[in-house]
C-alpha positions as CSV (number, residue, x, y, z in Angstrom):
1,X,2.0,-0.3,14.8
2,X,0.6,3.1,15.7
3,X,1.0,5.1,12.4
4,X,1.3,2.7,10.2
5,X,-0.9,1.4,7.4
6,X,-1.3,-2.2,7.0
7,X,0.3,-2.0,3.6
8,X,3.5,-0.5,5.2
9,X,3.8,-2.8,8.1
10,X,4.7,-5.9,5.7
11,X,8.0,-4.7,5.0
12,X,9.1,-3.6,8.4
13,X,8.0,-6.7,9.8
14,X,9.5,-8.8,7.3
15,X,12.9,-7.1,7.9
16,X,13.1,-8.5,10.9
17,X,11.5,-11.6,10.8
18,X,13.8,-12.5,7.4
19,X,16.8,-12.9,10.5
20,X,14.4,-15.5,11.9
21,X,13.9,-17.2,8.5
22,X,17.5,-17.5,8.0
23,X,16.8,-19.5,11.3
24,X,15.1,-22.2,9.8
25,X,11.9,-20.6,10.7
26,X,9.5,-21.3,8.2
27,X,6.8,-18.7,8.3
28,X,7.2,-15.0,9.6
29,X,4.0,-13.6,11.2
30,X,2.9,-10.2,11.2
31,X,2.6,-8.7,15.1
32,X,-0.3,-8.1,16.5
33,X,-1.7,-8.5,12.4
34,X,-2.7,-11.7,12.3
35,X,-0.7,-14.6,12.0
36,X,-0.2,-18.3,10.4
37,X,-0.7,-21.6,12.0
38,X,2.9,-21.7,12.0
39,X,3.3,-24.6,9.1
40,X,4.9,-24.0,6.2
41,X,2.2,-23.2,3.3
42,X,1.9,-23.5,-0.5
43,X,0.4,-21.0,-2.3
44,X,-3.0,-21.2,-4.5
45,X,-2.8,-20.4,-7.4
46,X,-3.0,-16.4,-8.3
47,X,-6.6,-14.8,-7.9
48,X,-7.6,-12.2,-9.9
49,X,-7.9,-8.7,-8.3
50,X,-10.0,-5.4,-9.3
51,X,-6.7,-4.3,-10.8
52,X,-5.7,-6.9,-13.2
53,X,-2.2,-7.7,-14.5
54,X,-3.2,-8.7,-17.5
55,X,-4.4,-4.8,-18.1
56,X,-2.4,-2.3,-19.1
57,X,-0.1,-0.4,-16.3
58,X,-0.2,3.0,-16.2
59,X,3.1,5.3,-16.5
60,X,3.4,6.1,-12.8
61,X,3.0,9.9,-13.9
62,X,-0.1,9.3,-15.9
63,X,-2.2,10.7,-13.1
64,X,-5.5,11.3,-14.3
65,X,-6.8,15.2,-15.2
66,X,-9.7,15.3,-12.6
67,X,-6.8,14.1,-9.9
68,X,-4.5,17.0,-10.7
69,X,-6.9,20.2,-9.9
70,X,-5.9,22.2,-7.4
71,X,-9.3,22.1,-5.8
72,X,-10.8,19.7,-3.0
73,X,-12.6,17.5,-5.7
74,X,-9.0,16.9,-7.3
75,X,-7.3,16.3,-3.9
76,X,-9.4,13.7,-3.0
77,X,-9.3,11.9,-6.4
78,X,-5.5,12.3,-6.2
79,X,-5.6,10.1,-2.9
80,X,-8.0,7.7,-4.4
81,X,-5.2,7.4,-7.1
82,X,-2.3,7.1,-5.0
83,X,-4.3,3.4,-3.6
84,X,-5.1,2.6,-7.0
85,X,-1.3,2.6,-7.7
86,X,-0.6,1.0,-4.3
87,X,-2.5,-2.1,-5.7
88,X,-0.9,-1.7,-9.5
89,X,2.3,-1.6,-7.7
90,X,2.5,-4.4,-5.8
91,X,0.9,-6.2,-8.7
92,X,3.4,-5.9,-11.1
93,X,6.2,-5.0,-8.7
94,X,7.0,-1.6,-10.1
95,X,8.2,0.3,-7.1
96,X,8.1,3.5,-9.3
97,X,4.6,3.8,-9.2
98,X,4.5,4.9,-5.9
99,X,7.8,6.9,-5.9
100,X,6.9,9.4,-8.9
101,X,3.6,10.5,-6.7
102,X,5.2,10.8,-3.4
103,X,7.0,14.2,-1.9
104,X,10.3,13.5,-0.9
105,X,11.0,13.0,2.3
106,X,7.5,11.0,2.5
107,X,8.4,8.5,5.2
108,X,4.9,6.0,4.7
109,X,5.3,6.8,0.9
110,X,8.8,4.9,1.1
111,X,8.1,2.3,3.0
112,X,5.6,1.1,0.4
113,X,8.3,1.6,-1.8
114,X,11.1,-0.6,0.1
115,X,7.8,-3.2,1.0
116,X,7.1,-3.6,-3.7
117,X,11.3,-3.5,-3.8
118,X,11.7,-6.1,-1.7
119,X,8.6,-8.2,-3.0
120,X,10.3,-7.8,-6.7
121,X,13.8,-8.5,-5.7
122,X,13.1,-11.8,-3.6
123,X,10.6,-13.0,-6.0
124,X,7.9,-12.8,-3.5
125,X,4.3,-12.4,-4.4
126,X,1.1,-10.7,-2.1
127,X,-2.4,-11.9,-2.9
128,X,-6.0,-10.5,-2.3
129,X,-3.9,-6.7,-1.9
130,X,-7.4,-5.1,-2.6
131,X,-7.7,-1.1,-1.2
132,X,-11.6,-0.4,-1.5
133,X,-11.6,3.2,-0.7
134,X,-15.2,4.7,0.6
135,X,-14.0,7.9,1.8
136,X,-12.1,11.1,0.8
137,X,-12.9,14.1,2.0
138,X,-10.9,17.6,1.4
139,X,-11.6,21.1,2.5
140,X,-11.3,23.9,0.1
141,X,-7.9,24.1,-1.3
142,X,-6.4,27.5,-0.1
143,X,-2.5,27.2,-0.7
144,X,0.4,24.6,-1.6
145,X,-1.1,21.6,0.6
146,X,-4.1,20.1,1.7
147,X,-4.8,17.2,4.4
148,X,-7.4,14.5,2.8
149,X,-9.2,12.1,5.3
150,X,-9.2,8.9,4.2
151,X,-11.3,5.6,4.7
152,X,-10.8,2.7,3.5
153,X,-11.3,-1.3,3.5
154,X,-9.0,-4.6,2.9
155,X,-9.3,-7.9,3.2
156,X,-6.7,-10.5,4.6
157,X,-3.8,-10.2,2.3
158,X,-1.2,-12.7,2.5
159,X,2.7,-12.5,1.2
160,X,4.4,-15.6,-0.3
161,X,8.2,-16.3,-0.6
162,X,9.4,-17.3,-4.2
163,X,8.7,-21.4,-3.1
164,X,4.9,-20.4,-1.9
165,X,5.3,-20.4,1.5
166,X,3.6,-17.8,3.4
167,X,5.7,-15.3,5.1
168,X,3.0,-13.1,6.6
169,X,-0.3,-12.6,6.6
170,X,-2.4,-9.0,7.6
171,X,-5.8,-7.8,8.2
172,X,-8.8,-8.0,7.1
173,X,-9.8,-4.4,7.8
174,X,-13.2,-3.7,8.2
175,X,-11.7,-0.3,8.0
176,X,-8.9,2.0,8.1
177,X,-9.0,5.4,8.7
178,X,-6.2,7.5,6.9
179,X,-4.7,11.3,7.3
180,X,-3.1,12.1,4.1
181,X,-1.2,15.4,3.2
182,X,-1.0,16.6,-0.4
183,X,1.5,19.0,-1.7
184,X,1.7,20.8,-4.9
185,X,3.8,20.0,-7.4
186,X,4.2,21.6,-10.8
187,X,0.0,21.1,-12.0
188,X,-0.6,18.1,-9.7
189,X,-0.4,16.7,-6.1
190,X,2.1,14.5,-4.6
191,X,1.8,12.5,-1.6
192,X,3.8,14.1,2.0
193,X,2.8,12.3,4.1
194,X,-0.5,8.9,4.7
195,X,-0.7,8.2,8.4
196,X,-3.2,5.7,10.0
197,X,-5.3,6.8,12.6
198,X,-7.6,3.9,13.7
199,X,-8.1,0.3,12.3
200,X,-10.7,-1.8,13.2
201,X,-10.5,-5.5,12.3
């Protein structure tokens, strides 16, 4: 899992462990993430989040102003906004939220992208998804790009199938520290590259 951020690791686990399902296994567990007591689960009913479906979504390219400065204080509320639409992403299972801030060729940007895709296509559903970021720090911004260190929190998230049955479970985080790249893009940032560097349950 070295690399990876707990939000990317659903979907390349659940790749794999969707060959088991087809198995007859009934719950996929995350590796070395956590797992289930390996009987099939119902899901509660939905909790309500910091980022509420019920609110109004932003366009995926309605980054805010103070995020799109070319300065340190706008990098690091860029990569506070790229978590904030993490969380609104997999809320409403709008893959484009994620996609229209990310660089192409952003490898941990698209695998949050394929993780919201799948949830969306296969009816599936994650609960408690919370990022609490308590971290961002940028040097002065000199060129093109900028690296942003990262820290963040998040508490056991779980991913249902479309019948409620848990497929995989991950975390909590006490914390999660992040190295994020940020490259200029017309008059704001975009996402190249968010790489985890140490989690700590």
């Amino acid at each position: 899992m070295g690399g990876q951020e707990p939000g990317q690791i659903l979907p390349n686990t659940l790749l794999t462990m969707r060959a088991l399902a087809l198995t007859l296994a009934a719950v996929a567990a995350l590796s070395a993430c956590g797992g289930s007591d390996g009987e099939p689960q119902t899901a509660p009913p939905v909790s309500s989040s910091p980022v509420s479906a019920a609110s109004p979504t932003p366009a995926a390219d309605d980054v805010p102003a103070e995020a799109k400065a070319a300065t340190s204080a706008g990098a690091e509320a860029f990569a506070r906004f790229f978590y904030a639409q993490t969380v609104r992403a997999f809320e409403t299972k709008n893959p484009d939220l994620i996609k229209d801030i990310s660089a192409p060729g952003c490898e941990s940007c698209e695998r949050y992208v394929q993780s919201v895709a799948q949830l969306r296509d296969n009816n599936e559903r994650i609960e408690n998804y919370v990022v609490t970021v308590t971290l961002a720090v940028a040097p002065a911004v000199t060129g093109e790009a900028v690296r942003v260190d990262l820290t963040y929190s998040l508490p056991e998230a779980v991913r249902y199938d479309a019948s409620g049955k848990v497929l995989a479970r991950e975390g909590p985080f006490k914390r999660v520290d992040v190295q994020m790249n940020l490259v200029r893009s017309g008059d704001t940032w975009l996402v190249e590259q968010a790489k985890a560097l140490r989690r700590l349950k």
